[in-house]
C-alpha positions, 0 to 999 in steps of 0.5 A, a space after each residue: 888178104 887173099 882174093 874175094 872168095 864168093 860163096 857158090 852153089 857147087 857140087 858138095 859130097 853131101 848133096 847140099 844146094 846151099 852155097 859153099 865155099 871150097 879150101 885146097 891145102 897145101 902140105 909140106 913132106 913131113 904132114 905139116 900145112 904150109 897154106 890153105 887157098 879158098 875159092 867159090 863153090 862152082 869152080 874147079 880144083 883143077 884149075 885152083 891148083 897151080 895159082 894156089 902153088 905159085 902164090 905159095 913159092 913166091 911167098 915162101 921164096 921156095 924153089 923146085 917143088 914136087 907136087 904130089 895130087 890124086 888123081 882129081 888133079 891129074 890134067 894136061 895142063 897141071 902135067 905140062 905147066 908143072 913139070 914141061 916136056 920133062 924130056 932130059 934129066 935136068 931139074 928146070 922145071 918143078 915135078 909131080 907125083 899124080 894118081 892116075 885113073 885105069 878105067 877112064 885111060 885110053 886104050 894103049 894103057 889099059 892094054 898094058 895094065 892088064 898085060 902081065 909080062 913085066 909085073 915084078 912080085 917083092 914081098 913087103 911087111 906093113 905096119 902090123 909086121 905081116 909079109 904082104 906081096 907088092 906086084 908092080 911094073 913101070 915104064 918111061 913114055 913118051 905121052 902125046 897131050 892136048 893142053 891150052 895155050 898161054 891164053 887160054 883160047 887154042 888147043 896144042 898138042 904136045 909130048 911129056 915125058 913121064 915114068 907110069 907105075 902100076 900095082 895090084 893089091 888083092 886087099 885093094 881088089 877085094 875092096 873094088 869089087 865089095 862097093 861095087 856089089 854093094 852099088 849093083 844091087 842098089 842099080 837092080 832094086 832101082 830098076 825094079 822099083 824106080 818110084 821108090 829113088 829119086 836123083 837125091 836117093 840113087 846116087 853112087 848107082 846109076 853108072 851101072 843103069 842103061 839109059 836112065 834120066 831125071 824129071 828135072 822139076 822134080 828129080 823123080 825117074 822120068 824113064 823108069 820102064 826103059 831102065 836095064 843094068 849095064 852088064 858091059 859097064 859092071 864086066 870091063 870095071 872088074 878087069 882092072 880090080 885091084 890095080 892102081 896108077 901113079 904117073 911121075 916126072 920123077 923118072 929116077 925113083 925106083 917104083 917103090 919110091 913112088 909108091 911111098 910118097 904117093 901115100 903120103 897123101 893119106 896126111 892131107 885126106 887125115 887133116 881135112 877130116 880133123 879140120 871139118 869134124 875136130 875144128 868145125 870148119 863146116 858149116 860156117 857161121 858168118 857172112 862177109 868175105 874178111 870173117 870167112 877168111 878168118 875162120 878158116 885162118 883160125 881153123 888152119 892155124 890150130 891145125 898147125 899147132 897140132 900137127 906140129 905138136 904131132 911131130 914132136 912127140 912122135 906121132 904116138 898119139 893122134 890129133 884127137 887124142 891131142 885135143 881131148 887131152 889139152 882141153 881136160 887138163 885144166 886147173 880150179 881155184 883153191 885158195 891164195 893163189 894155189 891151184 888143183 891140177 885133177 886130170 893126168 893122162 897118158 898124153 900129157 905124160 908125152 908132152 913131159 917127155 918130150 918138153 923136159 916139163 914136169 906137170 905131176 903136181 896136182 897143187 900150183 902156185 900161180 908163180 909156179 903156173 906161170 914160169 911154165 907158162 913162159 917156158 912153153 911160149 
């Protein structure tokens, strides 16, 4: 069993106070879960993440691996303990492939973001076969970083070398600049009418709000005549709409290469929203460390099952298809031993395919149900 997991008031997307407990999952190239490492609510997945990954290595006997994150998980010490200097082009060392944040980078790198000498325009077709342009560039630096000592206590400087892409999209530029209008104009009815917000109720909006604050009692607007929107802040954030940054020690991969696996991580946001809306993992229903580690080993086992069943059908239907499907095909008692089989669909005419099964007949014998039986097991 792992570690004792306590549960912990933390910072929670729905703004919850109750305790929770968070769950990091690991995913292998093809979308497949390989693990799943929980820890307490108030600490941080930053700092989860590189024991999550050696317990994983040392359990599957892995050896180089590639960890591909966002960029929440982009820091100094994950760059520098994954990968090292990163200096030549030997292998020693495991690699990553991170998001990395525009508007909050230093100085030099949103200068070369916006320079456009060297951005490269390649026409790409997506999934629906239309021709979209793919406007990128890329560069090999020297990053000088500060990163904690082995024990945790000092700051050392040191350089890592790593490959920077960055690319725009115009569907992406659009996207930024529809949220943040969208988030404007909640900052403008607050400071018009701030009795009418409190902390709870302004959230995603005060980033573009001068100098306000909350009663901490309360968490009603403590400022509310001194509040101004911030023009600065809404001007330098519509520079950088549409472009986005990946940072690799992977310096050989051409840009699109990285691009690619890059958007793979879009199979861990899918299982996450599968593991909390199709397998209620949330909220957990009992108490004690050994039961909460069961559920989630319940619900991270079924989603195996799942995405693997995913795999081998072609991932012509979705996981909630999948579900929906198994869980209607289900049989009623006849007589003497014989069963109805009333529900077929198109999903279940996939698995025949892809099985060598024949599960047509709406009326089995028992004999007949269990040699299908061992024959999927």
């Amino acid at each position: 069993m792992e570690r004792t997991v306590k549960r912990k008031k933390g910072p929670s997307k729905e703004h919850r106070k109750d305790p929770i407990i968070q769950i990091g999952l690991l995913m292998d190239s093809n979308g497949i879960p390989m693990a799943f490492h929980t820890f307490s609510g108030n600490e941080s997945e930053k700092t989860n993440m590189l024991p999550a990954i050696q317990r994983v290595k040392k359990d599957y006997e892995i050896g180089r691996i590639i960890v591909i994150a966002d960029r929440g998980l982009n820091t100094s010490d994950n760059t520098s303990i994954l990968s090292g200097p990163n200096a030549s082009d030997e292998k020693n060392n495991d690699g990553y492939i991170y998001g990395q944040s525009i508007r909050g980078a230093d100085t030099e790198f949103k200068r070369w973001v916006l320079e456009q000498d060297g951005y490269i325009t390649t026409m790409e077709k997506n999934k629906d076969g239309e021709e979209i342009p793919f406007k990128h560039k890329s560069r090999l630096y020297a990053k000088e970083i500060t990163k904690n000592d082995s024990n945790g206590v000092r700051r050392l400087k040191m350089t890592i070398y790593q490959k920077q892409l960055v690319y725009y999209s115009e569907k992406y530029a659009k996207k930024q600049k529809y949220e943040r209008e969208k988030a404007v104009a909640k900052a403008m009815d607050l400071v018009k009418n701030p009795a009418n917000y409190t902390k709870a109720t302004s959230q995603g909006c005060t980033a573009y709000i001068n100098h306000i604050s909350f009663s901490k009692d309360t968490g009603e607007i403590a400022n509310g005549k001194e509040l101004s929107i911030n023009e600065e802040k809404i001007a330098e954030e519509a520079l950088y709409d549409g472009y986005y940054s990946i940072v690799t020690s992977e310096k050989e991969l051409s840009d699109k290469e990285i691009r690619d696996i890059y958007k793979g991580l879009w199979e861990i946001e899918e299982s996450f929203k599968i593991i909390k809306s199709e397998f209620k993992t949330r909220p957990v229903f009992v108490s004690t460390e050994d039961h909460i580690q069961a559920h989630f080993l319940i619900c991270f086992v079924t989603l195996v099952i799942m995405r693997v069943l995913e795999q081998l059908i072609g991932k012509c239907h979705s996981v909630r298809q999948i579900r929906d499907s198994l869980v209607n095909y289900s049989c009623s008692y006849l007589d003497q031993n014989y069963y109805l089989f009333d529900y077929r669909d198109d999903v279940i005419l996939t698995m025949e395919k892809a099985f060598g099964l024949d599960l047509s007949k709406k009326i089995m014998p028992l004999s007949e149900i269990k040699r299908i039986s061992r024959y999927t097991g």
